[in-house]
Residue, then its C-alpha position, 0 to 999 in steps of 0.5 A: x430536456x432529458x438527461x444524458x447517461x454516460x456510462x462509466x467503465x469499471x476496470x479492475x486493478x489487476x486487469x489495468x496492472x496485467x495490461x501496464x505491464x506489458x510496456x517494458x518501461x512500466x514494467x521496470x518502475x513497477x519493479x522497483x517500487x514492487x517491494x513498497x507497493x507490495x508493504x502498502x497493500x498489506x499494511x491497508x488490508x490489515x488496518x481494513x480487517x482491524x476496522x481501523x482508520x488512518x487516524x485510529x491506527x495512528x494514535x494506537x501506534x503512537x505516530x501521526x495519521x499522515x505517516x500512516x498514509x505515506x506508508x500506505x501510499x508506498x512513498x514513506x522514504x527511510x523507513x524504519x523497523x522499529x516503526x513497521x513493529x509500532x505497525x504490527x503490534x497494534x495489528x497483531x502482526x509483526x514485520x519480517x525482513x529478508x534479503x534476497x540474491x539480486x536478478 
């Protein structure tokens, strides 16, 4: 019997997120949580270019490899400035906070 091939289609992250924002209601949680989603891309693209894992990152920083993957995920609730500084230092960078007019 021969195999059968099924081919996946890759899609592109940006592509999918263009498309999944054209529902209103997508658009408008992914708003929300923009900000978060926005931190987490960052602090991942840092850690990546530092060749550091979770784990590595975490001991370096002083806390625990799952609040690293919670900031990274975008779901770490009460997040603290003294914790993104912990973040930053062992990453070179350090945080910056603003506020901004509400729309």
């Amino acid at each position: 019997m021969g195999e059968i091939m099924t081919k996946i289609k890759m899609i592109d992250s940006d592509e999918l997120l263009a498309k999944n924002m054209k529902s209103k209601g997508f658009a408008k949680e992914y708003k929300a949580l923009e900000e978060e989603f926005e931190l987490a891309k960052e602090v991942i693209a840092l850690r990546v270019k530092a060749n550091l894992t979770q784990a590595q990152l975490a001991k370096l920083a002083g806390t625990s490899q799952p609040a690293i993957a919670r900031l990274e995920s975008g779901a770490y609730t009460n997040l603290s400035l003294s914790f993104l500084r912990k973040i930053g230092e062992v990453l070179g960078v350090h945080p910056q906070v603003h506020f901004h007019k509400m729309a």
